[in-house]
RODO-2510 file (C-alpha; in nm, 4 decimals, decimal comma):
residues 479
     n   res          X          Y          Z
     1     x    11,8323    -1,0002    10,3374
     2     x    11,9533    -1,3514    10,5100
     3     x    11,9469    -1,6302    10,2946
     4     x    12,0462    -1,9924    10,3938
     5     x    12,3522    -2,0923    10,1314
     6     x    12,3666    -2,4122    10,2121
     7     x    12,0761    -2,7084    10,1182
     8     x    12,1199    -2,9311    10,4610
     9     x    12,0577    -2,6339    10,6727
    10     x    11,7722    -2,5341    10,4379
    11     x    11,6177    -2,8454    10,4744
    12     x    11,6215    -2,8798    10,8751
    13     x    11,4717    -2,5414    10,8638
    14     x    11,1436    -2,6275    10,6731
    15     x    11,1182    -2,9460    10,8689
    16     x    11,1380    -2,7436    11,1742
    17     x    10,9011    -2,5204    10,9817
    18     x    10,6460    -2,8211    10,8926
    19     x    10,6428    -2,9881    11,2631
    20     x    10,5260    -2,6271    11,3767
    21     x    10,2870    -2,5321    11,1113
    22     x    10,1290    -2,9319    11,1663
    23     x    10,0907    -2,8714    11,5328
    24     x     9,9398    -2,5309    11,5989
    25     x     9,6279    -2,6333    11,5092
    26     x     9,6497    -2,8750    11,8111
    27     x     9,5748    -2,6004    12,0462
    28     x     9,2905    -2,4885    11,8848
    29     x     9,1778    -2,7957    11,8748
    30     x     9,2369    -2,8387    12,2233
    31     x     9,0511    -2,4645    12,3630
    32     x     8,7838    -2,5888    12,1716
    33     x     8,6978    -2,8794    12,3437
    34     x     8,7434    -2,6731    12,6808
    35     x     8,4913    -2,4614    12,6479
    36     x     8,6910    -2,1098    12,5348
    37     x     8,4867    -1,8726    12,3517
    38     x     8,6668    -1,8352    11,9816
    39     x     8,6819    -1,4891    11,9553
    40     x     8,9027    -1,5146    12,2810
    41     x     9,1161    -1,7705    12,1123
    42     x     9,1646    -1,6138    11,8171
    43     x     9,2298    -1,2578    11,9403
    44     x     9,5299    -1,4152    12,1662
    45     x     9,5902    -1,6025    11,8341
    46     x     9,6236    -1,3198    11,6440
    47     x     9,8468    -1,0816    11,8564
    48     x    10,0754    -1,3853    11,9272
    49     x    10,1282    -1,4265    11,5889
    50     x    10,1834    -1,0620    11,5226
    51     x    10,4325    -0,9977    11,7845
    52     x    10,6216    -1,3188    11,6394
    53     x    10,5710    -1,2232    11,2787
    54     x    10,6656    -0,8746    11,2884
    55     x    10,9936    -0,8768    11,4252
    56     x    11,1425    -1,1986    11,2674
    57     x    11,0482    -1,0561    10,9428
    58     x    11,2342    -0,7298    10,9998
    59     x    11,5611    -0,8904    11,1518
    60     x    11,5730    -1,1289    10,8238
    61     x    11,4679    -0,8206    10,5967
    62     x    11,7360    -0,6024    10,7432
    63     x    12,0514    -0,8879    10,8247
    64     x    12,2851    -1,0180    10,5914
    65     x    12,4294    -0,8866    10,2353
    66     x    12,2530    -0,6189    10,0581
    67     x    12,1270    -0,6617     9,6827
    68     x    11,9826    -0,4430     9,4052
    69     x    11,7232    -0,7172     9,3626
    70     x    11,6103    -0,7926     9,7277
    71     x    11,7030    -0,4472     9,9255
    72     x    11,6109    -0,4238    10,2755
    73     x    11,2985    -0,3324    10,4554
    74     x    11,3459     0,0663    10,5138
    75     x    11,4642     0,0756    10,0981
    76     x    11,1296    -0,1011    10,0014
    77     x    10,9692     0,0945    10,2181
    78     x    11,0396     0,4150    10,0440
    79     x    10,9922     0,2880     9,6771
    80     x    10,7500     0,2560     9,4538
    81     x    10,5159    -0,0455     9,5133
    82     x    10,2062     0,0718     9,6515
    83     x    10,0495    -0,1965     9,4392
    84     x    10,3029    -0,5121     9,5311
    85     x    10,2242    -0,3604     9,9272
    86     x     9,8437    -0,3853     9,8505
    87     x     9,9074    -0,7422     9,7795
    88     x    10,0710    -0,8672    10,0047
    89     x     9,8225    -0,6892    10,2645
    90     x     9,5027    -0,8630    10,0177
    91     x     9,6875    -1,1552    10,1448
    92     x     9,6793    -1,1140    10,5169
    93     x     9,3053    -1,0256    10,4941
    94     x     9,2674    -1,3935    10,3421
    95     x     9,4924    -1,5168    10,5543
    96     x     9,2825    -1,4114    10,8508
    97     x     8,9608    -1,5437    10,7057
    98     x     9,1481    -1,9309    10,6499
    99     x     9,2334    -1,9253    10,9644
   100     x     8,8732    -1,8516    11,1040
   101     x     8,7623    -2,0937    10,8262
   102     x     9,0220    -2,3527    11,0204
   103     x     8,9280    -2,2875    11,3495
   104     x     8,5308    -2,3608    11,3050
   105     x     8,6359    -2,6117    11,0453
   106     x     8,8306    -2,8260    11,3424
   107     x     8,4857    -2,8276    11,5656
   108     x     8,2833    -2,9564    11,2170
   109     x     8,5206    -3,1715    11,0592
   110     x     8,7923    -3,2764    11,3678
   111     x     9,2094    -3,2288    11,3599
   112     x     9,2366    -3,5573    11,1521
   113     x     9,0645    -3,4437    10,8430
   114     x     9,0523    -3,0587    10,8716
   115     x     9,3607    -2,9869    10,7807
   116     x     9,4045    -3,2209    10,4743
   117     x     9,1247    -3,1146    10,3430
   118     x     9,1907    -2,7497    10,3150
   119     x     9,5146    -2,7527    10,1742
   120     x     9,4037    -2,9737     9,9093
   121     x     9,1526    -2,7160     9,8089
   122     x     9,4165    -2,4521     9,8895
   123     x     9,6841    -2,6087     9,6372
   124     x     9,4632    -2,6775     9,3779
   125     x     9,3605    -2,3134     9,3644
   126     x     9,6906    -2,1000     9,4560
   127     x     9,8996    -2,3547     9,2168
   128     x     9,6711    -2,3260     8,9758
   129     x     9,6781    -2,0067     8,9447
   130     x    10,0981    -1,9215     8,9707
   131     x    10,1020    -2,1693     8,7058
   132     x     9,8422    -1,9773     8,4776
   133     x    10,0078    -1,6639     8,5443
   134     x    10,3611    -1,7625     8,5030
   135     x    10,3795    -2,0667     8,2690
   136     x    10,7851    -2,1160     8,3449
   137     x    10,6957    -2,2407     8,7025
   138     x    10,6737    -2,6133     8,6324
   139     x    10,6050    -2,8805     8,3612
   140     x    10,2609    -2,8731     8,2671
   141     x    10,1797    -3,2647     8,2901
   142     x    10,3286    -3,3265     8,6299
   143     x    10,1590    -3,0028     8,7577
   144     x     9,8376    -3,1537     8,5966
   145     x     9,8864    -3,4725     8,7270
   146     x     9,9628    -3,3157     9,1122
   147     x     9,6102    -3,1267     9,0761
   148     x     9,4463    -3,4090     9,0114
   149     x     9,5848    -3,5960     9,2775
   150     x     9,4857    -3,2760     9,5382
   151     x     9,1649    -3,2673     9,3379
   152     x     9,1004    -3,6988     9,4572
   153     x     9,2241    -3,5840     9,7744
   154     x     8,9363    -3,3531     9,8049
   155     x     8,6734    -3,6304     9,7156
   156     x     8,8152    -3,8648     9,9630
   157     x     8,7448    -3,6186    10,2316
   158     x     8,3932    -3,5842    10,1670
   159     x     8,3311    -3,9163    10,1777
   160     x     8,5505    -3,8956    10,4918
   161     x     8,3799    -3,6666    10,6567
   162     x     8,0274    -3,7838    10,5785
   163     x     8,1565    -4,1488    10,7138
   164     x     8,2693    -4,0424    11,0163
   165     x     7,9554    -3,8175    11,0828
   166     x     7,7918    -4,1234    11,0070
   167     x     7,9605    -4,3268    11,2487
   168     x     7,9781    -4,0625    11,5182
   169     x     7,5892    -4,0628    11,4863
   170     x     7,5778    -4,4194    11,5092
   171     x     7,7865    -4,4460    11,8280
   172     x     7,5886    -4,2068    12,0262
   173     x     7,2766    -4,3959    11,9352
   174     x     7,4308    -4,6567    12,0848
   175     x     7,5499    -4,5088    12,4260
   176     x     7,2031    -4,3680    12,4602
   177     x     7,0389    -4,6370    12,5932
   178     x     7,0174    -4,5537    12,9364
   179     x     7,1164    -4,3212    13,1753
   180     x     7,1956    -4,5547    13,4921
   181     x     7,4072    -4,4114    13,7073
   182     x     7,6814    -4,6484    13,8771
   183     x     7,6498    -4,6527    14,2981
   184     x     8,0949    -4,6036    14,2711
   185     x     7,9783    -4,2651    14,1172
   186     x     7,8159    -4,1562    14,3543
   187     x     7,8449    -4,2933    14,7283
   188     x     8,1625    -4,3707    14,9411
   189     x     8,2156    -4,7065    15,0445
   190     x     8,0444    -4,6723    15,3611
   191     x     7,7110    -4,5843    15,2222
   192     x     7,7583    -4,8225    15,0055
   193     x     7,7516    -5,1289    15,2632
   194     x     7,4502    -4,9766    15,4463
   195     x     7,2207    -4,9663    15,1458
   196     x     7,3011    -5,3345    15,0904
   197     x     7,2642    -5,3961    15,4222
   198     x     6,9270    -5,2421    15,4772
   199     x     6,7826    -5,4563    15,1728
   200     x     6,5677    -5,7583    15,2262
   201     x     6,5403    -6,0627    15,0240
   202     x     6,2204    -6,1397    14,8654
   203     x     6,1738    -5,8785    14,5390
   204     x     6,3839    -5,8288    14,3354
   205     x     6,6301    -6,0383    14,1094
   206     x     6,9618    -5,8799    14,0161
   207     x     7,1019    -6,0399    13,7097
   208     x     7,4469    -6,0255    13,5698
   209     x     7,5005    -6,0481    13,1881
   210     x     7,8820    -6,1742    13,0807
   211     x     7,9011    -5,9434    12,7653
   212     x     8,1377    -6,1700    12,6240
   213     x     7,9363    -6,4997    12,5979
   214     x     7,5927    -6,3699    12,6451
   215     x     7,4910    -6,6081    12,9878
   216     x     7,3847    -6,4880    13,2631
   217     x     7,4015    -6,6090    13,6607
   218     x     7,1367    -6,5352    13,9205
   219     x     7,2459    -6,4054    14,2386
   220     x     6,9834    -6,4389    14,5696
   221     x     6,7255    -6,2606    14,5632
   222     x     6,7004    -5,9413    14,8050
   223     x     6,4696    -5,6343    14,8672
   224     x     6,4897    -5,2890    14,8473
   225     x     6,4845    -5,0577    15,0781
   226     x     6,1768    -4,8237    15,1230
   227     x     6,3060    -4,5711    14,8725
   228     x     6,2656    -4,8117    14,5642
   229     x     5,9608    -4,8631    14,3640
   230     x     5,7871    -5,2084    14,4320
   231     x     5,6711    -5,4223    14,1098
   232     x     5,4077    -5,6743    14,0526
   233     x     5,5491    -6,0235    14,1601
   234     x     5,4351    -6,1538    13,8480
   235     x     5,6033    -5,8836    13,5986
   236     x     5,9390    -5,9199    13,4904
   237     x     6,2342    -5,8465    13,7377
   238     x     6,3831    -5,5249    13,6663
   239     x     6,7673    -5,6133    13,5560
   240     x     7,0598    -5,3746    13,6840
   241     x     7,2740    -5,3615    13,3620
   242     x     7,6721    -5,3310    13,2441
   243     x     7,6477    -5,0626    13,0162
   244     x     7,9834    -5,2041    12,8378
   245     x     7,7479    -5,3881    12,6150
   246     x     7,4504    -5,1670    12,5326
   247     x     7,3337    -5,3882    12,2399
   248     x     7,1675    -5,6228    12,4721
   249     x     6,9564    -5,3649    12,6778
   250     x     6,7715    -5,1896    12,4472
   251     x     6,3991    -5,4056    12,5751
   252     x     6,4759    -5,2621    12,9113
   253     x     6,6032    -4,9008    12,8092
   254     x     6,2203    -4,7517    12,9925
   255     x     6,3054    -5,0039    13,3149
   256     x     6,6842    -4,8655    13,3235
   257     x     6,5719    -4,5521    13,3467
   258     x     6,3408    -4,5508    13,6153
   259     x     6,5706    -4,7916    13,8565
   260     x     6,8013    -4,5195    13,8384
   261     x     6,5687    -4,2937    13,9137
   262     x     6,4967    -4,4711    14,2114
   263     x     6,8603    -4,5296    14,2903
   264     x     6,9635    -4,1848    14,3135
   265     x     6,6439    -4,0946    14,5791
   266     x     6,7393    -4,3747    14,7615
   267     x     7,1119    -4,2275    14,7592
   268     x     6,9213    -3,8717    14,8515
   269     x     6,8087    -4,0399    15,1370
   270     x     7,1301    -4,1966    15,2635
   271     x     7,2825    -3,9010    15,2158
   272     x     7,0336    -3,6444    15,3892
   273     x     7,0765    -3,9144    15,7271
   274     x     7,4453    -3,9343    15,7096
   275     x     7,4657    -3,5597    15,6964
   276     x     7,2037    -3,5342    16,0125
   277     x     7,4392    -3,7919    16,2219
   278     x     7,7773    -3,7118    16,0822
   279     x     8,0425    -3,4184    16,1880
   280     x     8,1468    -3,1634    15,9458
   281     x     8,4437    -3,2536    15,9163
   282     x     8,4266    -3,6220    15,9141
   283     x     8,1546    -3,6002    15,6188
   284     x     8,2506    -3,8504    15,3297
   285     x     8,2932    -3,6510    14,9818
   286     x     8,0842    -3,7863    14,6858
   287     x     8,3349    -3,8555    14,3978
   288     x     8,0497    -3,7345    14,1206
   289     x     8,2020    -3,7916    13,7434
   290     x     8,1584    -3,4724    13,5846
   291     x     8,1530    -3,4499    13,2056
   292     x     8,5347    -3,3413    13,1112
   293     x     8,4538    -3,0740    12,8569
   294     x     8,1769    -2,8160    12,7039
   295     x     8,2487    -2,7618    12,3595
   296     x     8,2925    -2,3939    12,2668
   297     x     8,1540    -2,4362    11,9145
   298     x     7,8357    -2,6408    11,8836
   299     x     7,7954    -2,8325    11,6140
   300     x     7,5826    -3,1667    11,7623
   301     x     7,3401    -3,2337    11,5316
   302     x     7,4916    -3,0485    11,2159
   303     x     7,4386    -3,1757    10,8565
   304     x     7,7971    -3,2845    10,6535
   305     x     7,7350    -2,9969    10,4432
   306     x     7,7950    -2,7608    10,7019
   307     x     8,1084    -2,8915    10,7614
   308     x     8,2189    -2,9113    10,3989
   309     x     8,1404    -2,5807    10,3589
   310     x     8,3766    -2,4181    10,6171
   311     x     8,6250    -2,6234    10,4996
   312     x     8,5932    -2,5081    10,1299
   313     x     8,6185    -2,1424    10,1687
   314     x     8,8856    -2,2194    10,4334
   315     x     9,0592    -2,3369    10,1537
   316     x     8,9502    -2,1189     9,8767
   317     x     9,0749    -1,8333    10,0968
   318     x     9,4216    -1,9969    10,1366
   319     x     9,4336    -2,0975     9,7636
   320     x     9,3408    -1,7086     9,6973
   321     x     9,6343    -1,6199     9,9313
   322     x     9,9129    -1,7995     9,7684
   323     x     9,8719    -1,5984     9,3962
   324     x     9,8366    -1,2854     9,5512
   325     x    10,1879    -1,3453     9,8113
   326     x    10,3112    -1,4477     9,4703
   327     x    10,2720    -1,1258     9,2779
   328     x    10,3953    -0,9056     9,5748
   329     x    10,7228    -1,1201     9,5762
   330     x    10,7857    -1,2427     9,2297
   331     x    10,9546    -1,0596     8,8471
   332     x    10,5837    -1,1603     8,6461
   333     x    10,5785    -1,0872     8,2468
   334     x    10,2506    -0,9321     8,3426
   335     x    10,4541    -0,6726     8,5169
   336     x    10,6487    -0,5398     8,2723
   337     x    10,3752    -0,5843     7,9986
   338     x    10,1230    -0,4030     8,2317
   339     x    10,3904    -0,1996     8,3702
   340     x    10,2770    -0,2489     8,6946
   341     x    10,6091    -0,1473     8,8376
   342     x    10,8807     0,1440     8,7026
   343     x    11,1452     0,0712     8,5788
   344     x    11,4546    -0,0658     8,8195
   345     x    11,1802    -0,0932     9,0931
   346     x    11,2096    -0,4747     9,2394
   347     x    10,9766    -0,6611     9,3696
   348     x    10,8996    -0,7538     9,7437
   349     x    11,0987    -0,9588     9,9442
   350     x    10,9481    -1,2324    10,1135
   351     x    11,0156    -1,1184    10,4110
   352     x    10,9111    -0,7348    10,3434
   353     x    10,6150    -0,9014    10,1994
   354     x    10,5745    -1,1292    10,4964
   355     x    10,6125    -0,8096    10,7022
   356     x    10,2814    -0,6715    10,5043
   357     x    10,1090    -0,9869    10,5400
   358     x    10,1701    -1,0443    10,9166
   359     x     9,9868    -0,6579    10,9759
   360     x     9,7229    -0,6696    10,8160
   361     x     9,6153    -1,0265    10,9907
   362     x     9,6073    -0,8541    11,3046
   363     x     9,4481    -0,5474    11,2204
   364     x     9,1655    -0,7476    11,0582
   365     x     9,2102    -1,0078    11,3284
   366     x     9,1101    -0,7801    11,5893
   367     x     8,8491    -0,5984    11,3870
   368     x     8,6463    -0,8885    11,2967
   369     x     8,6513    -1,0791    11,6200
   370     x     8,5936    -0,7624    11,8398
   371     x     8,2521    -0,7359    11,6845
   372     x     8,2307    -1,1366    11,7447
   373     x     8,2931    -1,0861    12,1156
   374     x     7,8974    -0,9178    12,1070
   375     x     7,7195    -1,0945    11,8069
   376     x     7,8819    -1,4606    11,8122
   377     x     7,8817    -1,7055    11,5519
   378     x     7,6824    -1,9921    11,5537
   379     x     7,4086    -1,9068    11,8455
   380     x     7,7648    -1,9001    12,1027
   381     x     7,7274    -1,7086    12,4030
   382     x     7,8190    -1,3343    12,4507
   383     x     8,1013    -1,1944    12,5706
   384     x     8,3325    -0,8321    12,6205
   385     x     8,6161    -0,6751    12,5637
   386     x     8,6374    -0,7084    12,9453
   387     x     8,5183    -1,0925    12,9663
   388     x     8,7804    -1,1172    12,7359
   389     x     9,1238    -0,9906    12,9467
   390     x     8,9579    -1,1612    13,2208
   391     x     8,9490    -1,5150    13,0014
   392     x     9,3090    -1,6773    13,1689
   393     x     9,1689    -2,0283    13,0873
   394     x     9,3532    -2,1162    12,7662
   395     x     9,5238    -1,8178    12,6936
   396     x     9,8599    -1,9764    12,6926
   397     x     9,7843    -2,2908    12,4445
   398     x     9,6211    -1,9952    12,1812
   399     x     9,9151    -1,7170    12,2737
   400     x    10,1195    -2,0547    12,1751
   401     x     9,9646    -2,1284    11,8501
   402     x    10,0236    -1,7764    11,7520
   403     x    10,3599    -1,7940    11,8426
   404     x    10,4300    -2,1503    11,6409
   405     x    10,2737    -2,0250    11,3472
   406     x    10,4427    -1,6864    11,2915
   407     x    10,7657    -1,8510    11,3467
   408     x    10,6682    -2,1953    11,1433
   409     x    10,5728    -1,9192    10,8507
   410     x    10,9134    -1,7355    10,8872
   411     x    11,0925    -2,0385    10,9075
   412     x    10,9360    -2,1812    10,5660
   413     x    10,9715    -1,8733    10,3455
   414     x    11,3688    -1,8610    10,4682
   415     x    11,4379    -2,2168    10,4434
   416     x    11,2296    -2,1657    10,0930
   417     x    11,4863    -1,9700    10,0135
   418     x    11,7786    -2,1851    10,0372
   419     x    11,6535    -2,5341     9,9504
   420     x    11,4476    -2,4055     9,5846
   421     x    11,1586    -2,5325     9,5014
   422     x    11,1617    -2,8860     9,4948
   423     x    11,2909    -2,8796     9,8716
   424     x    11,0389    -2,5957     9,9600
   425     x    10,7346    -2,8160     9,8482
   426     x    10,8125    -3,0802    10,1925
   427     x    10,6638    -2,8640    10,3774
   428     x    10,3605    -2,9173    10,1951
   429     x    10,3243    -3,2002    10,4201
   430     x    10,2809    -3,0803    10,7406
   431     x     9,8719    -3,1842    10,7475
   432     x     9,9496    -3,5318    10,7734
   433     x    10,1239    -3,4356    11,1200
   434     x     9,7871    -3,2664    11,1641
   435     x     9,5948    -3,5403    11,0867
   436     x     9,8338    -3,7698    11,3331
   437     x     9,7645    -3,5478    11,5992
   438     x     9,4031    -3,5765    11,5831
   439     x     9,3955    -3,9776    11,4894
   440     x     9,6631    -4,0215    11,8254
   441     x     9,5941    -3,7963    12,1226
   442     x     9,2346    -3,6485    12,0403
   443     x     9,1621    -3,9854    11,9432
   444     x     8,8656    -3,8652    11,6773
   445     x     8,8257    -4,1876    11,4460
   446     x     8,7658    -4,4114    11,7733
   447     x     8,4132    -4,5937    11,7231
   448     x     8,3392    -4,3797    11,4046
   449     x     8,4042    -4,7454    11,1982
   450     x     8,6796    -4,8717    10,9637
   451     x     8,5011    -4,7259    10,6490
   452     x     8,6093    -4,3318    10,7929
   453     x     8,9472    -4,4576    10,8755
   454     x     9,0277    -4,6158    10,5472
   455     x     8,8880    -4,3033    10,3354
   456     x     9,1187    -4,0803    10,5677
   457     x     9,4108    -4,2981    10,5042
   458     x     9,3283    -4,2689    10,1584
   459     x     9,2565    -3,8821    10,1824
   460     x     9,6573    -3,8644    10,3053
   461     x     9,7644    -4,0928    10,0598
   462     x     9,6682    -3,9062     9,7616
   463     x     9,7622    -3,5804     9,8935
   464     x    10,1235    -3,7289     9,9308
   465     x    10,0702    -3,7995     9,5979
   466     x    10,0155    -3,4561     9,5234
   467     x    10,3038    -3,3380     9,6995
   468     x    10,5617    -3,5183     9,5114
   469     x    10,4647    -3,4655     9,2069
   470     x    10,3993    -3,1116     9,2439
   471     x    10,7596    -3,1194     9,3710
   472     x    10,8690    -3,2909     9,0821
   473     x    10,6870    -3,0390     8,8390
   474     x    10,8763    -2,7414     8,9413
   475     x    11,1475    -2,6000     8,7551
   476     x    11,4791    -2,5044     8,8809
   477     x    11,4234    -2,2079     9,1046
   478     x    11,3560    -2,0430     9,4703
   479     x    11,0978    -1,9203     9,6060
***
């Protein structure tokens, strides 16, 4: 079995291990918004992972000096520890369902908070429980103290995630004023000029409002063409609107809408003469703004229970996963007083165990999300086995977050290790890198208000917390 000697190497090992376990979840993320059906991602997911997994654990099972207490993979494989095996498989069945738990929990929740959120749960529970069944693992009021911190954490994220809901509610209220669509949208330049030019003055007023100061400026007044509507001379003007500053347009919201209605006929019309009087292949192209993504995963309109719950038995499930990894790999007292092993019979190694692990989340993988392909979560749309090998869009961001976290797992248990147990507990960070990702490129706290952003900020600050005095806690030994 290879073990890293050393502590410095240890270390850049689980940072290397932390940056890729923080930034997997990125390209889940990131399918999501595109439009990929989950099943597809996660299948890719899952068989990336497994073809990563698998052989890592093997070479670093079966390299480097041989011990009576940590024999190699073939040794294991012939000794008695069907139960330790059924373990460490328990734990790739869990494994699977967190990571489905963290894939719908990204659409409800976002990158920034996801993340967080379920490790906090996940600690509290799989810590919890190591500590109950082994009471040598750490000192009981730091451990105590670390839980509590995890437990805040927790707390902090509900009022996160209800705040940002909140705010994200807020700001499409806002947007939805009116759907006015700007004539840079949708007609060339040319077209442009002509619809200007075949105006004459005499109807309508078109006002411009500064958004900073609140005046506005008249310009002349001019007349539509035949297309638009004509309005009683002693109504109110209809007003053609910069929808930077929504706040100040919500009287004319009903108006908006139907001078955009009668914008886009009148660009109908334009375009129906051009097209009668213009050659093929001089024919201008209409630079339409399409809308840059369908969401695979709809959750518009969901209540911030929803959310919390995916995230909980995300978390539950990884808390879960942690005791049981720790029986298949650890010497217990409940072993030999339950004699759950015969005598001179180790343990699993991590990586045997890892090996275990890594097999059964395909298997399951595959089985569960096979079935979703036909009966989708969520109201999604259908899909099939052959929808699926013909799904290229995306396939390389999830075959790469497969890839990043088999090898960011591998990396952790052997840097793990080498560093103990108070170096081993840094990569307990890795959701804050998480949460940076989704704060900095997806950009999910913008307009959602200060009150979301401070309660993530403090969400991250108490799990840091957490993490160092869990650290702290733990008794001399490795993993």
């Amino acid at each position: 079995m290879y073990v890293i000697v050393e502590e410095g190497p240890a270390i850049f090992v689980l940072v290397v291990a932390g940056i890729l376990l923080g930034t997997f979840p990125v390209a889940f993320n990131w399918v999501e918004l595109h439009g990929r059906k989950p099943a597809h991602t996660f299948l890719d997911f899952s068989l990336a992972f497994m073809l990563t997994a698998v052989p890592c654990s093997l070479a670093l099972s079966c390299t480097g000096p041989k011990w009576v207490f940590a024999p190699g993979f073939l040794i294991q494989l012939s000794q008695d520890n069907g139960f330790l095996v059924f373990c460490a498989c328990l734990a790739g069945v869990f494994l699977m369902l967190g990571s489905m738990c963290l894939q719908y929990g990204l659409a409800y929740a976002g990158l920034a908070l996801c993340l967080p959120y379920q490790i906090a749960i996940s600690i509290s529970v799989g810590v919890g429980i190591d500590w109950l069944i082994d009471m040598r693992l750490a000192r009981a009021p730091l451990l105590w103290a670390g839980l509590l911190c995890f437990s805040a954490a927790t707390f902090l994220g509900t009022l996160a995630h209800v705040a940002r809901l909140k705010g994200l509610k807020a700001l499409r209220d806002r947007s939805a004023v009116g759907k006015v669509v700007s004539l840079d949208d949708l007609l060339s330049q040319r077209q442009r000029m002509a619809m200007m030019d075949s105006a004459r003055p005499g109807d309508v007023e078109v006002v411009s409002l500064a958004s900073s100061s609140g005046s506005s400026s008249c310009s002349s007044p001019t007349k539509p063409s035949e297309g638009l509507p004509k309005h009683d001379s002693a109504g109110p003007p209809d007003v053609i609107l910069d929808l930077e500053s929504p706040a100040k347009v919500t009287r004319r919201a009903l108006s908006l809408r139907q001078a955009g209605t009668a914008v886009m006929q009148d660009a109908n019309a334009f375009a129906d003469e051009e097209e009668a009087g213009t050659p093929k292949a001089d024919k201008p192209q209409f630079p339409v703004r399409a809308q840059y993504c369908v969401r695979a995963i709809d959750v518009t309109g969901s209540k911030p229970l929803a959310g919390l719950v995916v995230l909980t038995l995300g978390g539950l499930c990884f808390g879960v996963l942690t005791p049981l990894f720790f029986v298949a790999t650890s010497s217990l007292p409940a072993t030999d007083r339950w004699r759950i092993l015969p005598d001179g019979t180790p343990p699993l190694t991590v990586y045997n165990a890892f090996f275990f692990m890594a097999c059964t989340f395909f298997f399951t993988s595959w089985g569960s999300n096979l079935s979703l392909l036909y009966q989708p979560l969520l109201e999604g749309d259908e899909s099939s086995l052959t929808g699926y090998c013909l799904d290229w869009h995306g396939r390389l961001a999830s075959c790469g977050a497969g890839i990043a976290c088999g090898l960011g797992m591998a990396l952790q248990f052997m840097g793990g290790l080498g560093g103990g147990y108070y170096v081993a507990e840094l990569v307990k960070l890795y959701p804050l890198l998480a949460a940076a990702w989704g704060v900095g490129l997806f950009r999910e706290l913008r307009g959602v208000g200060r009150r979301a952003a401070l309660l993530l900020a403090s969400t991250c600050g108490t799990y840091v917390l957490g993490v160092l005095l869990l650290a702290f806690a733990r008794n001399h030994s490795s993993v």
